[in-house]
C-alpha positions in Angstrom: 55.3 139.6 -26.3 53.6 140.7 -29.0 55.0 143.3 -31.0 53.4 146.6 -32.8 54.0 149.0 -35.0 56.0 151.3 -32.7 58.5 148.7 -31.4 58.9 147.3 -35.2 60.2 150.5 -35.8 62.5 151.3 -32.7 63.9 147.8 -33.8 64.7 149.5 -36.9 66.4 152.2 -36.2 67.9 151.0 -33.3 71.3 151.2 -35.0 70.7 155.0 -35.3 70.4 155.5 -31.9 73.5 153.8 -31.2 75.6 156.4 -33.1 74.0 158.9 -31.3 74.7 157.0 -27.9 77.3 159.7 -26.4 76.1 162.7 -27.7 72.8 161.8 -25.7 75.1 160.9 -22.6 76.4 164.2 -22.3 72.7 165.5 -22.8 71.4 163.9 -19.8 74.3 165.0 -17.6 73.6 168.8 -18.7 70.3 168.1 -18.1 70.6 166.4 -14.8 73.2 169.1 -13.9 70.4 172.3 -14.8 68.3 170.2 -12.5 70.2 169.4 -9.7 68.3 172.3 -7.2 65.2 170.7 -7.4 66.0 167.1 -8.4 69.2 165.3 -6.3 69.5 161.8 -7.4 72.3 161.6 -4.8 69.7 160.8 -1.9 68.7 157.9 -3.8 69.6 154.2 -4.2 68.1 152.5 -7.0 66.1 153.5 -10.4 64.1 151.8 -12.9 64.2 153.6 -16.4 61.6 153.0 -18.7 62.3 152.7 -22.2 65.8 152.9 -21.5 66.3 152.4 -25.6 70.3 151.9 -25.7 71.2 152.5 -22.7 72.3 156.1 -22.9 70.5 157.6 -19.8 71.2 154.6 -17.4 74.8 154.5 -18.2 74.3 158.4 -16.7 72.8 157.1 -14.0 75.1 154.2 -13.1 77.9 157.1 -13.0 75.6 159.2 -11.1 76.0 156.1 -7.8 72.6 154.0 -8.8 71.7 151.0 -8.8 70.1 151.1 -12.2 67.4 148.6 -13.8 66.9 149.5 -17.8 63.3 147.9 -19.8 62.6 148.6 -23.3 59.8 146.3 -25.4 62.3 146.6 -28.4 64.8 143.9 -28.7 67.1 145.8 -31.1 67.5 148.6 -28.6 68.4 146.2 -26.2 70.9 144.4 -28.1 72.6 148.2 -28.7 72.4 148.4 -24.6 73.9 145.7 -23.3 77.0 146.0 -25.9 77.0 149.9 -24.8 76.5 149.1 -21.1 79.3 146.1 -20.7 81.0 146.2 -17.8 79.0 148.3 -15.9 76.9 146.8 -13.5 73.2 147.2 -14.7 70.0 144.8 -15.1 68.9 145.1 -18.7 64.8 143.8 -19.2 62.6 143.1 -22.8 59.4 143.9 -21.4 56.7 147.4 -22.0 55.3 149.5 -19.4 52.0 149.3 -20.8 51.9 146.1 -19.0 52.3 144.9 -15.6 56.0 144.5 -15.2 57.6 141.7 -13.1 58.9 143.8 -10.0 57.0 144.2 -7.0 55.4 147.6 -5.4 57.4 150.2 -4.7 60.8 147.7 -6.0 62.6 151.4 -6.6 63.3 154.4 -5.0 62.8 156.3 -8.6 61.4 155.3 -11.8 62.0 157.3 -15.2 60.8 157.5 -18.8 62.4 159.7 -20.9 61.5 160.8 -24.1 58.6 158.0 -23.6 55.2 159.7 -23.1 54.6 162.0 -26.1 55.1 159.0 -28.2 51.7 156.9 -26.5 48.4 157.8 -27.1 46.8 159.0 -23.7 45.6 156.1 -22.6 48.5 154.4 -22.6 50.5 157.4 -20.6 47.7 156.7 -18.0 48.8 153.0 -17.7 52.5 154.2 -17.8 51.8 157.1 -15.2 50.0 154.2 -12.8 52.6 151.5 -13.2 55.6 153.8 -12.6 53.6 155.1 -9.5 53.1 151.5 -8.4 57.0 151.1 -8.7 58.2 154.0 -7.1 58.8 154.8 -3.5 59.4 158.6 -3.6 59.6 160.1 -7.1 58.3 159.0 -10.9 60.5 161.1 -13.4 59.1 162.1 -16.4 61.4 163.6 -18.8 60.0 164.6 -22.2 59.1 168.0 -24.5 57.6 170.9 -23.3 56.2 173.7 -25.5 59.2 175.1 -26.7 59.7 173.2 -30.0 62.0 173.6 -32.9 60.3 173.8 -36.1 62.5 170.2 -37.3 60.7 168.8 -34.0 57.2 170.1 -35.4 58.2 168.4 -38.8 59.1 165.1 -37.2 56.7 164.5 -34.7 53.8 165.4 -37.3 55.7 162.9 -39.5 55.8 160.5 -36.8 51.7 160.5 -36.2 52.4 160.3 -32.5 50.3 162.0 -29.7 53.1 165.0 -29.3 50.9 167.9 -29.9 48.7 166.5 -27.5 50.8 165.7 -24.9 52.8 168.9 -24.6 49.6 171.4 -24.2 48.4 169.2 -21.7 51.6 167.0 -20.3 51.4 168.8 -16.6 47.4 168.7 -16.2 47.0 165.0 -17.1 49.6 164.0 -15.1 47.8 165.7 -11.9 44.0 165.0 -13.1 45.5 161.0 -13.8 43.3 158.4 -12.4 43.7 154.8 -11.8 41.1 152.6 -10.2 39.6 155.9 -8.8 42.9 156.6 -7.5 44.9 159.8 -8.1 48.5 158.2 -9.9 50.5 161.5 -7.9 50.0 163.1 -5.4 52.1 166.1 -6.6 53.6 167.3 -9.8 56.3 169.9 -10.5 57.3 171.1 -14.0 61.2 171.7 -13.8 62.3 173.1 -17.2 66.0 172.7 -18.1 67.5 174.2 -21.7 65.8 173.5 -24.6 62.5 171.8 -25.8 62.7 169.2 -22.5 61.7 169.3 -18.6 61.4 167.2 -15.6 57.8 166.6 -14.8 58.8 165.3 -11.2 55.8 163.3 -9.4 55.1 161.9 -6.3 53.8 158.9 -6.3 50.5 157.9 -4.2 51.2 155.7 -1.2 
């Protein structure tokens, strides 16, 4: 696998995030919990999360009763994860979602990126929406920014030269209007908005 600028640096800090491995634990529960009327991960069995970093939101989801596959393209992250994650029953992956990944169609019940698409240009959410879509049999989870935004999130993200301004004007309407092979990626899309600068994009995937 050949590696770019973005995973170089997510193997750099990758330390970082480990430190902040609980405190983003307890994030995903509230966030799951806020959720939890329109979004019950109880019905399902097994999730892929994408760009699982180390590990913090599929430890969640392991507590949560799922069988949980993580895959992150950075080996540092990785590392992080499986020291985080020992003990706990889950299938930890180096591989990117901006390629085909080694698991069947429709291998999971759900598939989730958090944190994941405002950070790729929109070409490359396209080939992330599609592949997750491919994976899923009932829901593809995205979790990322809406438009409520700190001003230290404004600083950072225009720091970072990503695609964030972008992506949170338009996150919902791309995801709907996303094509693949001529093929609509969702058939549905609902915006569920929990505290904060975050919401659950949940989409159903086309059969």
């Amino acid at each position: 696998m050949v590696k770019n600028s973005s995973e170089v640096l997510f193997n750099a800090i990758a330390p970082i995030y480990g430190i902040f491995f609980d405190y983003q634990r307890r994030q995903f529960n509230r966030s799951l919990e806020q959720a939890k009327t329109r979004l019950d991960l109880s019905k399902y069995q097994s999730i892929l999360d994408v760009g699982c970093g180390t590990g913090a939101l599929c430890f969640v989801l392991h507590e949560n009763g799922l069988s949980v596959t993580g895959i992150d393209p950075a080996a540092g992250m990785l590392k992080i994860a499986k020291r985080k994650l020992t003990g706990h029953n889950i299938s930890l992956l180096q591989a990117s979602v901006l390629e085909p990944l080694p698991f069947a169609d429709k291998s999971f019940d759900v598939t989730i990126a958090s944190f994941v698409a405002h950070g790729l240009k929109p070409d490359e959410r396209r080939k992330m929406y599609h592949e997750m879509s491919r994976l899923s049999r009932s829901k593809v989870l995205i979790y990322d920014y809406n438009q409520k935004r700190s001003p230290l999130t404004t600083l950072l993200e225009w720091l970072e030269q990503g695609d964030y301004f972008r992506f949170i004007k338009h996150a919902e309407s791309e995801m709907v209007n996303c094509l693949s092979d001529l093929k609509q990626c969702f058939s549905s899309v609902e915006v569920v908005h929990t505290t904060g600068q975050a919401s659950f994009y949940i989409c159903t995937p086309q059969n």
